[in-house]
PLY file of the C-alpha trace (Angstrom):
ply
format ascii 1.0
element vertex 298
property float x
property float y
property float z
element edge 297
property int vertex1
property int vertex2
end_header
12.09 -76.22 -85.04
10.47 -73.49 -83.28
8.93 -69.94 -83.75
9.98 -70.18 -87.09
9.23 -66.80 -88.51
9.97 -64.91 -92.04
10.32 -61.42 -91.97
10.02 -58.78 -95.16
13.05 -56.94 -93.77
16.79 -57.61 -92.75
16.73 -56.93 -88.97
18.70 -55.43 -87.05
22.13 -56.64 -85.21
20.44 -55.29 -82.00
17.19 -56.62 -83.25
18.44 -60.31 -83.59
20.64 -60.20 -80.32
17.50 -58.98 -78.41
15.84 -62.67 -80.05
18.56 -64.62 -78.97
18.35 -62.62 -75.46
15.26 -63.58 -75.03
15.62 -67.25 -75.62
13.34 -70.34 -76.99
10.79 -69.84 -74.30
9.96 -66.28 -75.81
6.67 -65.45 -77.52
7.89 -63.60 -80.32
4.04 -63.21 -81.45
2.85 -61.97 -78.89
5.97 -59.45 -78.50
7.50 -58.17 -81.28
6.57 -54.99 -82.06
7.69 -55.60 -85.97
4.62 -57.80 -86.09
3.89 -55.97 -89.51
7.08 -57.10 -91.09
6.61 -60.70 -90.54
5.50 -62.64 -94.31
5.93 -66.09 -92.80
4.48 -66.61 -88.89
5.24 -69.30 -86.83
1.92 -69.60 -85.71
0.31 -69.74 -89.17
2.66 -73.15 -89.59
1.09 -74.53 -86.62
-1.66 -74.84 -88.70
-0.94 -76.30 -91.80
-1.09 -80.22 -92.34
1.75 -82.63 -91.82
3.45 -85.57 -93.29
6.51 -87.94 -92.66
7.70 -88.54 -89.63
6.94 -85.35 -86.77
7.68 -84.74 -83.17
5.72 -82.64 -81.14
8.35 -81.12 -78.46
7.10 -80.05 -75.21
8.77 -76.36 -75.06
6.40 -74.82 -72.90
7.07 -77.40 -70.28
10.53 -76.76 -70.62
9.99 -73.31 -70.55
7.16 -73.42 -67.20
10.61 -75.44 -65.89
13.03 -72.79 -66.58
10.85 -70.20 -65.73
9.64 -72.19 -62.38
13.59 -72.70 -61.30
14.36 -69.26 -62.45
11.50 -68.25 -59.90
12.50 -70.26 -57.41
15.81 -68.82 -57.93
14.85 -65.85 -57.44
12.38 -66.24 -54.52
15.80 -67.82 -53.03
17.29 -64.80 -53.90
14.47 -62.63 -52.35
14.39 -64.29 -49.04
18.72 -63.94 -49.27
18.23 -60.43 -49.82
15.12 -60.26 -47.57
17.43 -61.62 -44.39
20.22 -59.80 -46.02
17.69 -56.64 -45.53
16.56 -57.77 -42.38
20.43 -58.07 -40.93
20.74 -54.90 -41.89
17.31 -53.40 -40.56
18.46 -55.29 -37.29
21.86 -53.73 -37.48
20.22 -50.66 -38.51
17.80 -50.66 -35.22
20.79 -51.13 -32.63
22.90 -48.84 -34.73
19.91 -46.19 -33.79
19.29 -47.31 -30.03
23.21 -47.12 -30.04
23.25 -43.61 -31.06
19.87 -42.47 -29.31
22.20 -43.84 -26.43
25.12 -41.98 -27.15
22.91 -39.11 -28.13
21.18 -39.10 -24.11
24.64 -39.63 -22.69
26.39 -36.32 -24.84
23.00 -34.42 -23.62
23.28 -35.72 -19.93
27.56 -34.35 -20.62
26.30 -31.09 -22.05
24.50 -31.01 -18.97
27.06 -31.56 -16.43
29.07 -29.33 -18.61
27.07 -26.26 -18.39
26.28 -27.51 -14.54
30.00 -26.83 -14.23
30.56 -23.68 -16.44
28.03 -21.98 -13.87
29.89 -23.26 -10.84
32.92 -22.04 -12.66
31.53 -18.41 -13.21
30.34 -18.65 -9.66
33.24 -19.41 -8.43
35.30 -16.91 -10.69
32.56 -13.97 -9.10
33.17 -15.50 -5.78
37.07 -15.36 -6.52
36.49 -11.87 -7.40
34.65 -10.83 -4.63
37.32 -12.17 -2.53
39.86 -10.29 -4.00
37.78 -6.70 -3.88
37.61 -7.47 -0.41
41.35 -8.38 0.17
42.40 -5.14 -2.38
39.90 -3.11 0.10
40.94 -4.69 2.97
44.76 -4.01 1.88
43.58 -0.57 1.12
41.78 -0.07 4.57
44.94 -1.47 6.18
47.23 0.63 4.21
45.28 3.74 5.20
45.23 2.17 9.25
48.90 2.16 9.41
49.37 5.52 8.04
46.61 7.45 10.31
48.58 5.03 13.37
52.00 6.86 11.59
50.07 9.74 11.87
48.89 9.49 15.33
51.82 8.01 16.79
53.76 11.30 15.69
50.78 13.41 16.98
51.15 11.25 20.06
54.79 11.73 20.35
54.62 15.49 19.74
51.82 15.59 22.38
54.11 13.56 25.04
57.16 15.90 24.23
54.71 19.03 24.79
53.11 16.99 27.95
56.81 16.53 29.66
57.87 20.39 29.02
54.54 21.16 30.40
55.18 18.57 33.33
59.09 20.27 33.80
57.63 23.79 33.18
54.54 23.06 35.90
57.20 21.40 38.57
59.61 24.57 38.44
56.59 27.03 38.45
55.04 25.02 41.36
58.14 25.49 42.92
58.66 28.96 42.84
55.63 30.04 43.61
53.90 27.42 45.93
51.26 27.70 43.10
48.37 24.58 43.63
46.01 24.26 40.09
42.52 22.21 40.53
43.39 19.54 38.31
40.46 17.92 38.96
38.00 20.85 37.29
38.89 18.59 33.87
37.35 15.73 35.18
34.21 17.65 34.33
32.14 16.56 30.82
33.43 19.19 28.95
36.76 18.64 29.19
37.26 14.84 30.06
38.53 13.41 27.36
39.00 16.09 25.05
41.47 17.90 22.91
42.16 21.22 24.83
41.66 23.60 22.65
42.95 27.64 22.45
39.04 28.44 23.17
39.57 25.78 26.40
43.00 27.87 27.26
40.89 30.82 26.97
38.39 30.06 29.17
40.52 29.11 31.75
42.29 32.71 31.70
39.64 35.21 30.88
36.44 33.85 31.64
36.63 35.19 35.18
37.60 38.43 35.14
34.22 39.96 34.38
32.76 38.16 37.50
35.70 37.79 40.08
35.01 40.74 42.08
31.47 40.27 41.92
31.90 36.74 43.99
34.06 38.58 47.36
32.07 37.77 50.17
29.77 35.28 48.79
29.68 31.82 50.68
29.96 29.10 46.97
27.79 26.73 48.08
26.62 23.60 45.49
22.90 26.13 45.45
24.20 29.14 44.63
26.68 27.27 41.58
23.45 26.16 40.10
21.93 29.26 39.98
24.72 31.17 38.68
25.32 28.50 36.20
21.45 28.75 35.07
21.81 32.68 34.69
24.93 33.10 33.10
25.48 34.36 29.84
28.59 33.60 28.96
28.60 30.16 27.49
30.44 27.28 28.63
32.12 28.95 31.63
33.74 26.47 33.31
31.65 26.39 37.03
33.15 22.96 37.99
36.40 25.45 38.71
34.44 26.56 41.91
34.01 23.08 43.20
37.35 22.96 44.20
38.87 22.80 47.55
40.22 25.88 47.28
36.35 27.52 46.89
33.75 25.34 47.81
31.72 25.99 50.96
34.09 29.08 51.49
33.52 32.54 51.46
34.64 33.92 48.51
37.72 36.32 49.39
39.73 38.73 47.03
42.59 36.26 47.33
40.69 34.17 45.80
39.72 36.15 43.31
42.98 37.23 42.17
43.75 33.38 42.30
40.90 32.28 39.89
41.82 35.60 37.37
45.62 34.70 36.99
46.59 30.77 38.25
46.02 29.89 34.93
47.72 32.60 32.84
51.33 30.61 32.58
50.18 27.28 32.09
46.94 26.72 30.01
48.38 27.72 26.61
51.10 24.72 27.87
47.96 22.26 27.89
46.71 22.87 24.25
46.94 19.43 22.44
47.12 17.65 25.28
43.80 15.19 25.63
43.03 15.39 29.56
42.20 11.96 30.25
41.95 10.74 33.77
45.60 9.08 33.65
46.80 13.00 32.37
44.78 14.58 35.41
46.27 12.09 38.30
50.04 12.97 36.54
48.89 16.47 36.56
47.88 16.40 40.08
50.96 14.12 41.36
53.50 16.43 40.12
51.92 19.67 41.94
51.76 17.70 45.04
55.29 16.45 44.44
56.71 19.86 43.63
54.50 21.20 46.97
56.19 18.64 49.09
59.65 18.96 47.76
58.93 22.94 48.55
57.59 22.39 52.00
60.92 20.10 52.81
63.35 22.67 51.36
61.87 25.52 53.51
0 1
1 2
2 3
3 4
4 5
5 6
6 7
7 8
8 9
9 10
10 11
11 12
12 13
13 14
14 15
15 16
16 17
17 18
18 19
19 20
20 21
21 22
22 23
23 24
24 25
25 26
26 27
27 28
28 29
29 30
30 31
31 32
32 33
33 34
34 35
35 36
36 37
37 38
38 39
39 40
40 41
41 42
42 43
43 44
44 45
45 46
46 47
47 48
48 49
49 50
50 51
51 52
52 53
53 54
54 55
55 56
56 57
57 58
58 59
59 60
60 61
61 62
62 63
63 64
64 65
65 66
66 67
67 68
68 69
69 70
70 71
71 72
72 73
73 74
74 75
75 76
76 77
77 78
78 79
79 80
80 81
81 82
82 83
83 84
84 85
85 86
86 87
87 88
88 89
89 90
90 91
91 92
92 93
93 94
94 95
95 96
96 97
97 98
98 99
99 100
100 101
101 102
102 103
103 104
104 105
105 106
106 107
107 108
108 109
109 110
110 111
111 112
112 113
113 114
114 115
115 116
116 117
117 118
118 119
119 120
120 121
121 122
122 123
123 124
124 125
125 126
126 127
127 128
128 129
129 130
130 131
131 132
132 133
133 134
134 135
135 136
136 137
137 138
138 139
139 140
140 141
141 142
142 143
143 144
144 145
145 146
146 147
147 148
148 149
149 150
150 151
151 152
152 153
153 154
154 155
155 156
156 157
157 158
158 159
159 160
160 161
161 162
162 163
163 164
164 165
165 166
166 167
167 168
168 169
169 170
170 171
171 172
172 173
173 174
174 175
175 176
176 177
177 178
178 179
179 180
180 181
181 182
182 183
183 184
184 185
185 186
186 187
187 188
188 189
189 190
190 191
191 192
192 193
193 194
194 195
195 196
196 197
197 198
198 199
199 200
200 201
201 202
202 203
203 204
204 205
205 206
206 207
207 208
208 209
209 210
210 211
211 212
212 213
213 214
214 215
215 216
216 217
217 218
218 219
219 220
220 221
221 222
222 223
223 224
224 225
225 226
226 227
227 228
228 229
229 230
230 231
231 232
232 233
233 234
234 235
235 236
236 237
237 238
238 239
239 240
240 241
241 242
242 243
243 244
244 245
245 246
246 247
247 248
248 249
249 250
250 251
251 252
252 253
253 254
254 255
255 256
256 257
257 258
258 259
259 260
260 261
261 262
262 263
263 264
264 265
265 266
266 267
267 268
268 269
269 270
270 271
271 272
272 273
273 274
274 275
275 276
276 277
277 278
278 279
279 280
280 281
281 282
282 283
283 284
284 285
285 286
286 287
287 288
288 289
289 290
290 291
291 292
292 293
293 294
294 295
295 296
296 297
C-alpha cells in the first residue's frame, strides 16, 4: 500500500489518469491541488499505530533509483543531443566558411565581370571610333575621287584648249614670223597660276598708254625699277621688258607696236591654262620650231 488517500469527491477521468501518469514515486501531498477534497490522507495513516504482521517498503529508494536512471538517461540523452548539437554547430561553421568562401569568390567574379563589361564598353567606343573614322575616311575618299573626276575633266579640257592653242600658235608663228617672250611667265605673278581674263588683259592693253612714251629710251635693269616703283597701274607686267627682244636696247617704235599688239591673237587662247615651267619650255619649243621650219621653207 501506498499514498493511500480518500477523497470527498468522484474525480475526474483526467484527474485519475494524471495519478496514474505520475506514478508511485509521486507526492500526491505535496501536489495535488484538490488538497481540500481529501477526508482520508495518506500521510495522516503514517501515523496511526500498527498491529499484525507490517512491511515497511523502501519506495523512495526505488523512486531516488528511477529517478537517478531516468537522470542518467537523460544526461545520456543531453550529451547525445549535445554532440548531436555540436555536429551540427561543426557542420554549421564549415557550412558558413563554405559560403563566406563562395561568397569572396562570386564578389572576386562580380569583379572580373564588371572589369570586363568596361573593357567591353571600351572596346565597343573604340569600335566606334574606328568606324567614324573609316565612314569619314570613306567619305573623304569618296569626295577625293570625285574632285580627281573633277579635275581630270578640267585637266582634259585644259589639254584640249592647250593643243588648239599649241596648233593655233604654230600656224600664226608661221605666217607671221611672230616670236612671244614666253619666258615673261616665269615671273611670280604668273608662275604657276591660272591665267586669268584680267592676266589676258594685261598682256593686251596694259601697254598702250605707255608704248610711245618708251621710243628712244635705252631699258636698262635701273630704269625698270624705277618705272616699276612709279607706276600706277597695278600689276603691269615689267618682267615683259626683260626680254631679249627689249632689254639693254633702245626702245624703237617697232617695238612699240610689237609690245601693243603680239599678244592680241593669242592671250585669250591661254586663259585656263596654268603656266607652269613644263607649259613655258612647250610654249617656247613650238615658236622656235615653227621659226625654224619658216626660216627652212624661205
Amino acid at each position: 500500500m501506498a499514498y493511500l488517500n480518500f477523497y470527498a469527491k468522484e474525480l475526474s477521468a483526467s484527474d485519475i489518469a494524471n495519478m496514474a501518469q505520475q506514478g508511485m514515486c509521486s507526492n500526491i501531498a505535496a501536489e495535488d491541488k484538490k488538497d481540500y477534497y481529501r477526508i482520508i490522507k495518506w500521510e495522516d495513516l503514517l501515523e496511526l499505530g500498527r498491529s499484525g504482521t507490517v512491511t515497511d517498503l523502501d519506495i523512495l529508494t526505488k523512486c531516488l533509483k528511477d529517478i537517478c536512471s531516468t537522470l542518467d538517461s537523460t544526461v545520456a540523452g543531453l550529451e547525445e543531443e549535445e554532440q548531436e548539437l555540436e555536429d551540427v554547430s561543426n557542420r554549421l561553421n564549415s557550412t558558413l566558411a563554405d559560403l563566406e568562401e563562395k561568397e569572396q569568390e562570386l564578389e572576386d567574379l562580380s569583379t572580373r565581370f564588371n572589369s570586363t563589361v568596361a573593357e567591353l564598353e571600351e572596346k565597343e567606343q573604340e569600335l566606334e571610333d574606328v568606324s567614324n573614322r573609316l565612314n569619314s575616311t570613306v567619305a573623304e575618299l569618296e569626295e577625293s575621287q570625285a574632285d580627281k573626276f573633277e579635275m581630270k575633266e578640267e585637266l582634259d579640257d585644259i589639254s584640249a584648249r592647250l593643243n588648239s592653242t599649241v596648233a593655233e600658235l604654230e600656224q600664226v608663228t608661221a605666217n607671221r614670223n611672230a616670236s612671244w617672250d614666253w619666258d615673261i611667265f616665269l615671273a611670280e605673278q604668273f608662275l604657276d597660276q591660272n591665267l586669268t581674263a584680267e592676266h589676258a588683259q594685261l598682256l593686251r592693253s596694259t601697254w598702250d598708254d605707255i608704248a610711245e612714251a618708251l621710243v628712244g629710251i635705252r631699258i636698262t635693269d635701273e630704269f625698270i625699277k624705277l618705272l616699276s616703283r612709279v607706276d600706277r597701274v597695278e600689276d603691269r607686267p615689267w618682267s615683259i621688258l626683260y626680254s631679249d627682244n627689249y632689254f639693254e636696247a633702245v626702245f624703237t617704235q617697232e617695238m612699240a607696236e610689237r609690245l601693243t599688239s603680239i599678244w592680241d591673237e593669242i592671250s585669250e587662247k591661254l586663259v585656263g591654262v596654268t603656266m607652269s615651267r613644263g607649259v613655258i619650255e612647250l610654249l617656247n619649243y613650238v615658236t622656235e620650231k615653227a621659226n625654224c621650219d619658216t626660216d627652212t621653207y624661205s
